[in-house]
C-alpha positions as CSV (number, residue, x, y, z in Angstrom):
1,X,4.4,-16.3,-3.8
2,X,7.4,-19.0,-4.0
3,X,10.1,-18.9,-1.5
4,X,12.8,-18.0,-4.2
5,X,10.7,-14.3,-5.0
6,X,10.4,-13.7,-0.7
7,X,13.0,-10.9,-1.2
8,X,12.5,-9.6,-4.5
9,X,10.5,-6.3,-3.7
10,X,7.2,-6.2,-5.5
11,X,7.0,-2.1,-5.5
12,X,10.5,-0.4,-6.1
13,X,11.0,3.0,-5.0
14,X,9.2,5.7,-6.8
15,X,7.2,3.3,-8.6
16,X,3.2,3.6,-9.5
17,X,2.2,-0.1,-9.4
18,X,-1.5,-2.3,-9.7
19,X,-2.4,-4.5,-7.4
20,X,-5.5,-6.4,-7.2
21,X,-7.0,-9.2,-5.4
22,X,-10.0,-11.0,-6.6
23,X,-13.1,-11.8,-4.6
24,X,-14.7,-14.6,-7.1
25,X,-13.8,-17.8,-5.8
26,X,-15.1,-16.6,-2.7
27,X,-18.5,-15.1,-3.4
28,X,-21.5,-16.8,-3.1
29,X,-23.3,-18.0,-6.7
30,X,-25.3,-14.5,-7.9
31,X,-22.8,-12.2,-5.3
32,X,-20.9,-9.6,-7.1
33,X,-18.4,-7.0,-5.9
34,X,-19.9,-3.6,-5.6
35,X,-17.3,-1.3,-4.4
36,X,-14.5,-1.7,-1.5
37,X,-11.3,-0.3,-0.1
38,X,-7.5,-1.1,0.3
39,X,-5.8,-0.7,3.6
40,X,-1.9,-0.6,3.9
41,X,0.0,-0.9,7.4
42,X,3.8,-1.6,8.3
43,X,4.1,-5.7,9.4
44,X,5.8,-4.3,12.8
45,X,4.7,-4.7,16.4
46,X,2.2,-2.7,16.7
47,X,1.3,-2.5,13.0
48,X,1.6,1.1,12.2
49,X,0.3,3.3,9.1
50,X,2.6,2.7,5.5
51,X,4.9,5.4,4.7
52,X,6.3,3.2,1.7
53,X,2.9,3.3,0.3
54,X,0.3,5.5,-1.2
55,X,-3.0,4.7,-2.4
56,X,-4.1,6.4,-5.5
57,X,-7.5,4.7,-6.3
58,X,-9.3,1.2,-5.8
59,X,-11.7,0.6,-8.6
60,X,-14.2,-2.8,-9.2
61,X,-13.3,-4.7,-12.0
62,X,-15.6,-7.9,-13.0
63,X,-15.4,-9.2,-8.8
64,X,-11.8,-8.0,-8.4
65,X,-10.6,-5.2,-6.4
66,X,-8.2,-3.4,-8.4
67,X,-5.7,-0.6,-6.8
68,X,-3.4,1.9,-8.1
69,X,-0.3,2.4,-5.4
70,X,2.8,4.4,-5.2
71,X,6.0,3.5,-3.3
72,X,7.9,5.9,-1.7
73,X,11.4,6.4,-3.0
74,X,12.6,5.5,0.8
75,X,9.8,3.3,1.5
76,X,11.0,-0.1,2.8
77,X,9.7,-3.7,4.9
78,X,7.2,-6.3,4.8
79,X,3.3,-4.2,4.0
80,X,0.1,-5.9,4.8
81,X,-2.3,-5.1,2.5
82,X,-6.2,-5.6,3.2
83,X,-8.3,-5.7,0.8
84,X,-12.1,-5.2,2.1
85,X,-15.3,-5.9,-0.9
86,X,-18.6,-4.6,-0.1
87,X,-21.2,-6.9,-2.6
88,X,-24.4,-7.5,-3.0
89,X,-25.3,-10.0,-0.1
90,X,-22.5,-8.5,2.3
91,X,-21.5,-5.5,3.7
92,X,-17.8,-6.3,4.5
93,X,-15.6,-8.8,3.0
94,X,-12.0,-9.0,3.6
95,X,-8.8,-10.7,2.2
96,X,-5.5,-9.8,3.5
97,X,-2.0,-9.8,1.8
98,X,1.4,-10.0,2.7
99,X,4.3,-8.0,0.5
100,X,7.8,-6.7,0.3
101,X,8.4,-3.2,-0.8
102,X,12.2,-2.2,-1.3
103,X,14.8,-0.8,-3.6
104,X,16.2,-2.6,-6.5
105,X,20.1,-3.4,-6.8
């Protein structure tokens, strides 16, 4: 993400968005992405479960993750966002990502 969009919320309030992260450059030749999971905590000390997000569903697609979410209409703050791939040659594989969720002026 470039410095200019750090503020710009990705997920507005009340708002059903996609996100996906994908495992191919990553995976081993003949690996593919068999199923997996998205995980969403507050970027606070400690981390602590997201309020400002709600996962719907995490589907495969290709070797990409792919995730239905919906922010709350209060939800707020920097959300970590851990994306973990089970494939064919490993149990657990996981990518983490960092994002802003906010209102929109």
């Amino acid at each position: 993400m470039p410095v200019t969009a750090r503020y710009t919320p990705i997920a507005p309030g009340d708002a059903n968005e996609v996100l996906a992260f994908d495992f191919s450059p990553i995976l081993s030749e003949g690996e593919t992405v068999t199923g997996g999971t998205l995980a969403i905590v507050t970027n606070a000390f400690p981390p602590a479960a997201s309020t400002a997000l709600t996962v719907n569903y995490v589907i495969v697609s290709g070797n990409a993750l792919v995730a239905s979410v919906t922010a709350a209409s209060n939800g707020s703050g920097d959300q970590i966002l851990t994306f973990t791939a089970a494939t064919t040659l490993r149990p657990s594989l996981s990518r983490t990502a960092l994002i802003f969720v906010g209102p929109t002026s």
